[in-house]
PLY file of the C-alpha trace (Angstrom):
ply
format ascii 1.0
element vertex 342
property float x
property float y
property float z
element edge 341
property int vertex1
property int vertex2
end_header
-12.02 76.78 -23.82
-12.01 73.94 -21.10
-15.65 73.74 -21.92
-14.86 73.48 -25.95
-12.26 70.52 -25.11
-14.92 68.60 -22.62
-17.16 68.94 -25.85
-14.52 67.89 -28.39
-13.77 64.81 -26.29
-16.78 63.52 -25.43
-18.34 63.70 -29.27
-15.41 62.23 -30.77
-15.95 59.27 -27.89
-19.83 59.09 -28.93
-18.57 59.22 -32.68
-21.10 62.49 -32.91
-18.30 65.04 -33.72
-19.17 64.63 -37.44
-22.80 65.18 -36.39
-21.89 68.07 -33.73
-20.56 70.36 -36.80
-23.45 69.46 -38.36
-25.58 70.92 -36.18
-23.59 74.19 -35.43
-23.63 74.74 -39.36
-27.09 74.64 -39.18
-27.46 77.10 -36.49
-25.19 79.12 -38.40
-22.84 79.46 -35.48
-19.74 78.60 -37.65
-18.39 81.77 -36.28
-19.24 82.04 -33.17
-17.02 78.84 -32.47
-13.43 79.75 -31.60
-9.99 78.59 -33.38
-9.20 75.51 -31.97
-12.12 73.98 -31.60
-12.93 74.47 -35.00
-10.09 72.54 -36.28
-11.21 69.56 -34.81
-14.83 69.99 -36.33
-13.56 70.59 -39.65
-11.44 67.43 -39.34
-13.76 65.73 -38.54
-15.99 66.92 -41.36
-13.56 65.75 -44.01
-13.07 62.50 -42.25
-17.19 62.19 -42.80
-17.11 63.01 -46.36
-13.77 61.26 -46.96
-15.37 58.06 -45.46
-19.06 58.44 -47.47
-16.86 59.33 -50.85
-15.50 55.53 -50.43
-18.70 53.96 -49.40
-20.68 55.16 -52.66
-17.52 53.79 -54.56
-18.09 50.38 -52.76
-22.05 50.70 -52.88
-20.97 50.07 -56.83
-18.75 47.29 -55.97
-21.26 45.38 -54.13
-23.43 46.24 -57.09
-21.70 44.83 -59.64
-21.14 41.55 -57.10
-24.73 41.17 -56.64
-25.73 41.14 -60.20
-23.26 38.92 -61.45
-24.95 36.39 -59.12
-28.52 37.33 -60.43
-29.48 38.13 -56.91
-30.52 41.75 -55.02
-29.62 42.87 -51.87
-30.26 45.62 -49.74
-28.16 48.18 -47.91
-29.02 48.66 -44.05
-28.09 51.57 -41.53
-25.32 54.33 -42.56
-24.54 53.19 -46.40
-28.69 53.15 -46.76
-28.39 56.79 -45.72
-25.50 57.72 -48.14
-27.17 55.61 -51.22
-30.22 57.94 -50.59
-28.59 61.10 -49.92
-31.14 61.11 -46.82
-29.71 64.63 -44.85
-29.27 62.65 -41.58
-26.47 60.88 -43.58
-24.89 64.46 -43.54
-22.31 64.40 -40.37
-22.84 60.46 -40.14
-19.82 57.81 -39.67
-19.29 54.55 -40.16
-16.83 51.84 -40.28
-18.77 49.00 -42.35
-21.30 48.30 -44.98
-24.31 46.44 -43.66
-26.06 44.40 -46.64
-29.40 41.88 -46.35
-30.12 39.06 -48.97
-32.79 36.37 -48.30
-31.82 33.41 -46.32
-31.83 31.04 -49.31
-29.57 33.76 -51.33
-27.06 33.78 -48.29
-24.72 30.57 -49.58
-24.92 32.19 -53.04
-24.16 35.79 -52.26
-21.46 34.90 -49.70
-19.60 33.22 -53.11
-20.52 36.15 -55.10
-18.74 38.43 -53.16
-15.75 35.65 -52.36
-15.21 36.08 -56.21
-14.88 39.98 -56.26
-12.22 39.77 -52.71
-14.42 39.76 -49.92
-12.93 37.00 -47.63
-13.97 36.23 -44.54
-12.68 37.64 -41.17
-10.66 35.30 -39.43
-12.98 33.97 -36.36
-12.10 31.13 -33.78
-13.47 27.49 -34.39
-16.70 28.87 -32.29
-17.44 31.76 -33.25
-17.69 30.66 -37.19
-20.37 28.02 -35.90
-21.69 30.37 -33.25
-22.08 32.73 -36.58
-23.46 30.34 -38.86
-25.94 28.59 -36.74
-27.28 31.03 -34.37
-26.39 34.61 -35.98
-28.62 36.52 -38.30
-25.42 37.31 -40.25
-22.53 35.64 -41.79
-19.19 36.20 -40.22
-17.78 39.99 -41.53
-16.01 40.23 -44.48
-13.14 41.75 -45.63
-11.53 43.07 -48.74
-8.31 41.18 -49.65
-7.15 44.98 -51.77
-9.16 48.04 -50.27
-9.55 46.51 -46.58
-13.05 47.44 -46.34
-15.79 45.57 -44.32
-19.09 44.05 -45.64
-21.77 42.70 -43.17
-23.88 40.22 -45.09
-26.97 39.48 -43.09
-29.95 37.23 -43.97
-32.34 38.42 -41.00
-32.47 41.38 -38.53
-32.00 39.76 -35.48
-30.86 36.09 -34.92
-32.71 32.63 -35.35
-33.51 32.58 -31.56
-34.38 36.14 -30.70
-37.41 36.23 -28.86
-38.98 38.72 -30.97
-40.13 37.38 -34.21
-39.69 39.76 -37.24
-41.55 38.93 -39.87
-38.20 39.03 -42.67
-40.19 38.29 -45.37
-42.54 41.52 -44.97
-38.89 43.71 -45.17
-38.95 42.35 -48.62
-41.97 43.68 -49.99
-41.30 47.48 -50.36
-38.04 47.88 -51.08
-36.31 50.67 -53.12
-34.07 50.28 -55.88
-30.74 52.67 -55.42
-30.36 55.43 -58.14
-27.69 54.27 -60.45
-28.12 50.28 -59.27
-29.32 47.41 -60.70
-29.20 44.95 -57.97
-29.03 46.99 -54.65
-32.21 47.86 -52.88
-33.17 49.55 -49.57
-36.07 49.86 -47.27
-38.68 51.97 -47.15
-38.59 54.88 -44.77
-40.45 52.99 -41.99
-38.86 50.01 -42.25
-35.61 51.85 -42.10
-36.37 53.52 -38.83
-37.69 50.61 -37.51
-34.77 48.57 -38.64
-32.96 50.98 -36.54
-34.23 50.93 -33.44
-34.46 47.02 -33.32
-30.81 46.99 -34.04
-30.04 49.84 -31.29
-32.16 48.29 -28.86
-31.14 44.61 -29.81
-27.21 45.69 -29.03
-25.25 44.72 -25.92
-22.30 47.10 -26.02
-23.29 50.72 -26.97
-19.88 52.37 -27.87
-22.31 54.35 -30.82
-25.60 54.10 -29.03
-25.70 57.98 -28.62
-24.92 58.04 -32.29
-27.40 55.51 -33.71
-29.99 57.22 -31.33
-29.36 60.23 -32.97
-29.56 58.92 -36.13
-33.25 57.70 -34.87
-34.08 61.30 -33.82
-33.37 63.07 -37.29
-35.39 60.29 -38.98
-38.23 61.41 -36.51
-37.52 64.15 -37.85
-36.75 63.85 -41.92
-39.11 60.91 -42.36
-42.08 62.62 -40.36
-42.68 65.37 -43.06
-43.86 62.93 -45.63
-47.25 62.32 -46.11
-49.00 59.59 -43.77
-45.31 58.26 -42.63
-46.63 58.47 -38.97
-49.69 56.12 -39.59
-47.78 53.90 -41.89
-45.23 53.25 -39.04
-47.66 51.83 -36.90
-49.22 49.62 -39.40
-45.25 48.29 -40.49
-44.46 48.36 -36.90
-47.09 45.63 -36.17
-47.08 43.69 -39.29
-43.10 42.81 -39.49
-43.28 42.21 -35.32
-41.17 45.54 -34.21
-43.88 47.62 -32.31
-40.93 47.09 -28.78
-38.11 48.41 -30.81
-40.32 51.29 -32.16
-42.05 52.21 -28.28
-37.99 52.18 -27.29
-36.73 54.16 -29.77
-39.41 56.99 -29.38
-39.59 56.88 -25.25
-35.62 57.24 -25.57
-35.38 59.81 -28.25
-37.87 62.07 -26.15
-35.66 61.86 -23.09
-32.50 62.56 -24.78
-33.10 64.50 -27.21
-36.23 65.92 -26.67
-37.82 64.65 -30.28
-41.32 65.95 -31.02
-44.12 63.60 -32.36
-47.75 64.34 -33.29
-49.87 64.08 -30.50
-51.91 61.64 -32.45
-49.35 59.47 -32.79
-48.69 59.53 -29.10
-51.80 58.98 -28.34
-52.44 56.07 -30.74
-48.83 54.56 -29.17
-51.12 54.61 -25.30
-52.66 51.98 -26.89
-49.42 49.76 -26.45
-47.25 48.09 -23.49
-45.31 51.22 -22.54
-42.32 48.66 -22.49
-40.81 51.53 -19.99
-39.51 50.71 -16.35
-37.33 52.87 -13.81
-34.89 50.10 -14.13
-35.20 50.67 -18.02
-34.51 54.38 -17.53
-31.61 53.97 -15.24
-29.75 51.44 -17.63
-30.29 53.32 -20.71
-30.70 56.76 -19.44
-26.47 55.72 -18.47
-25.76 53.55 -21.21
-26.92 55.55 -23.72
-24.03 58.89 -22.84
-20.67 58.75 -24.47
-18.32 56.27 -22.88
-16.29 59.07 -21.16
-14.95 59.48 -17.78
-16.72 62.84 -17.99
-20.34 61.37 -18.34
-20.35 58.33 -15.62
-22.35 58.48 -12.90
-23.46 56.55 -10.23
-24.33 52.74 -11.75
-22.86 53.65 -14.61
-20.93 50.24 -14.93
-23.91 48.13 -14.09
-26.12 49.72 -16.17
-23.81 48.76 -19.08
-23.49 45.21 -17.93
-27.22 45.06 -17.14
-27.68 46.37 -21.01
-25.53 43.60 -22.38
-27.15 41.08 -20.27
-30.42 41.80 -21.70
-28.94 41.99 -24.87
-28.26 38.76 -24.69
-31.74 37.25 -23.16
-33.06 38.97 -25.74
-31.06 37.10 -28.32
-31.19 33.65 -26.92
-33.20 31.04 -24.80
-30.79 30.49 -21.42
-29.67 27.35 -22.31
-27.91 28.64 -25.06
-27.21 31.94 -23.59
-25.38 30.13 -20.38
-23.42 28.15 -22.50
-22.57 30.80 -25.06
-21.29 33.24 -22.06
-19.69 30.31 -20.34
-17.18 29.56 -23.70
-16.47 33.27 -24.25
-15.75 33.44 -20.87
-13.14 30.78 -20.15
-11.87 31.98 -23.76
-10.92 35.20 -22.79
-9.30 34.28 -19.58
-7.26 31.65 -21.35
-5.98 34.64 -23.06
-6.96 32.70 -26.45
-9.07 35.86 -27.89
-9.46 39.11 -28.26
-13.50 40.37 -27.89
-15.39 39.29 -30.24
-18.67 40.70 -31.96
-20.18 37.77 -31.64
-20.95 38.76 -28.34
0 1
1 2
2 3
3 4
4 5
5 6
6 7
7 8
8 9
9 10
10 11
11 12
12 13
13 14
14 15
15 16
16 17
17 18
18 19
19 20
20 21
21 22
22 23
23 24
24 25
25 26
26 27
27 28
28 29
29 30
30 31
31 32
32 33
33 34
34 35
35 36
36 37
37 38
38 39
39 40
40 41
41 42
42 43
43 44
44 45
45 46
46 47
47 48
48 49
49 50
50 51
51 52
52 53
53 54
54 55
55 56
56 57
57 58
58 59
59 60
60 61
61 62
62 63
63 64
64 65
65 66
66 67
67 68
68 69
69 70
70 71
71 72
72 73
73 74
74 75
75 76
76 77
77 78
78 79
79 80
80 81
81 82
82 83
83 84
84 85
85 86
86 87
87 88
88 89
89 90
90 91
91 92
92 93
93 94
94 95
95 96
96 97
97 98
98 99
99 100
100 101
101 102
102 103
103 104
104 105
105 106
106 107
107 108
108 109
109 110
110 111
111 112
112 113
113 114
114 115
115 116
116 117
117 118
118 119
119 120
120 121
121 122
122 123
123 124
124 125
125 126
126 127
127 128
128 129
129 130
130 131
131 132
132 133
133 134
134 135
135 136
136 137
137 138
138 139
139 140
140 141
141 142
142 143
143 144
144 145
145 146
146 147
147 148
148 149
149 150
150 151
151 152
152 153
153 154
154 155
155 156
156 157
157 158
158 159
159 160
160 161
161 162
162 163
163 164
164 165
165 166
166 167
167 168
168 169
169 170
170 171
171 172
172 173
173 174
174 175
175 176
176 177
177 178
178 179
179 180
180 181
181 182
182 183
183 184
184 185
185 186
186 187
187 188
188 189
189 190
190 191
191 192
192 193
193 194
194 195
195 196
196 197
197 198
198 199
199 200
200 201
201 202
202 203
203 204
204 205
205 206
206 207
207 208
208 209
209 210
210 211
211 212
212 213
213 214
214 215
215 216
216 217
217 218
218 219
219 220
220 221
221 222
222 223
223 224
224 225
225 226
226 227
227 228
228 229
229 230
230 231
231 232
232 233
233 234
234 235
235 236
236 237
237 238
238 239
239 240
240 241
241 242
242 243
243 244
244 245
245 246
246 247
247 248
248 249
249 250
250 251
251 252
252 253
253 254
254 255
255 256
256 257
257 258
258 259
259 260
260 261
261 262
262 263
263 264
264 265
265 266
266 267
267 268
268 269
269 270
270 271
271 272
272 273
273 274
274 275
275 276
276 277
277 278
278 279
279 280
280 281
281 282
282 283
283 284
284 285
285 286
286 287
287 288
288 289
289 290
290 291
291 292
292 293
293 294
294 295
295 296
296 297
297 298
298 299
299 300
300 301
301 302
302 303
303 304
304 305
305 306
306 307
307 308
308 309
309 310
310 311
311 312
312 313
313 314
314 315
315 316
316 317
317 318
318 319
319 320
320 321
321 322
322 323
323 324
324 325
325 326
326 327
327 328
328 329
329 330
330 331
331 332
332 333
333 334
334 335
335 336
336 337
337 338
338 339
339 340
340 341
């Protein structure tokens, strides 16, 4: 039982424990799990579904938003997977709904949605023009009535990333939800590939066990359809995202022990590896739940180290010196909380 309660905590700190019943259900071990432990799995699984019940009620919200202002959008990450009924989705939690318009729809959407209650999130002076200058999204918004949160992007990473996606291709093979009008999402590459450029683009990885996982099934789910593997390479070099895509697969493989086609691995030679033992030790750390039970030695830097490069990854130094520098003095003047701008 001590072992049960180790497990309990550390998936519920990973955000997993949806996922973790998941997989016992599937290895039809429902009974083979003991009393109390099961109680917290089965909590957990009605949290999941209670969460994705009001998501597909907002996916028609956003809907009817969108095509009152004559534009389309599409749905990124964990509302993608609901809208689809994708069976990674199954287990899956979330606390926001990611959206992505085109940069010239952004002014117009962001009104759109002002009209049916989403407001903006209240940010400090900075961080509103840290958001709208540098940010590939829009400050979050909220729901004045049902308190939900929308995330209205216009690119995948920011202005000054150093890796250039190419937005534009995104664009050009989208799916229209079942039951939508308006609301779109990416094709099954592009949707893997969004997520590993947004799990290895991240500085602080409360859910990076989680959104790796999520990576893994897609390995997984996506891999059975027909020429998915080859078509990933091609998208992954045409919208810029072959590092995000050699990332995701090195670090699936060591976690979670993902198999690929050997062809695939072989064609991937071809590339940068992109992998270091300083890599390794970072992520290999940063990547298990943030519990006391999983830290180990460098633990601490690793994480700091991750959110460093994070942030060279996001901006030239300049910026990034500056942009530490404010958040910095900020928080010690006890004038904000932490913000995800950072």
């Amino acid at each position: 039982m001590s072992d049960w309660d180790l497990l309990i905590r550390q998936a519920r700190s990973a955000d997993l424990l949806g996922r973790l019943w998941r997989e016992i259900a599937l290895s039809g071990l429902v009974d083979s799990v003991p009393e109390a432990p099961t109680r917290h799995l089965q909590a957990a699984k009605l949290l999941v579904e209670r969460q994705q019940d009001a998501v597909r009620r907002e996916i028609v919200y956003i809907d009817e938003a969108i095509r009152a202002s004559g534009l389309r959008a599409i749905l990124l990450k964990g509302a993608a997977y609901v809208a689809t009924g994708k069976a990674l989705a199954v287990g899956r939690t979330f606390s926001d709904v990611d959206i992505l318009v085109g940069d010239d729809d952004l002014a117009m959407a962001e009104k759109a949605f002002s009209i049916y209650g989403w407001q903006p999130a209240k940010q400090s002076a900075y961080d509103e023009a840290y958001y709208r200058k540098w940010m590939h999204e829009i400050p979050p918004l909220v729901h004045v009535k049902r308190n939900t949160t929308l995330d209205l992007h216009h690119a995948i990473l920011p202005r000054t990333a150093r890796i250039k996606v190419n937005t534009q291709g995104l664009l050009e093979h989208i799916v229209l939800v079942d039951g939508c009008t308006n609301l779109y999402v990416l094709q099954e590459t592009d949707m893997l590939l969004h997520s590993a450029t947004h799990l290895f683009h991240e500085g602080e990885l409360a859910h990076g066990l989680r959104d790796l996982h999520d990576l893994h099934l897609m390995f997984g789910e996506f891999g059975a359809l027909p020429s998915f593997w080859n078509d990933l390479l091609i998208r992954a070099q045409y919208l810029g995202l072959m590092v995000p895509l050699l990332y995701a697969v090195r670090y699936s493989r060591r976690k979670f022990h993902t198999v690929f086609p050997q062809a695939f691995l072989r064609k991937l030679e071809s590339y940068s590896a992109q992998g270091s033992a300083l890599m390794d030790f970072c992520y290999d750390r940063a990547l298990l739940p943030k519990h006391a039970s999983c830290e180990r030695f460098g633990s601490g830097v690793a994480r700091v180290m991750v959110y460093l490069r994070s942030h060279w990854l996001k901006m030239p130094l300049g910026l990034l010196v500056y942009h530490l520098s404010v958040k910095s003095l900020a928080r010690l003047g006890g004038k904000e909380s932490k913000s995800t701008t950072e």
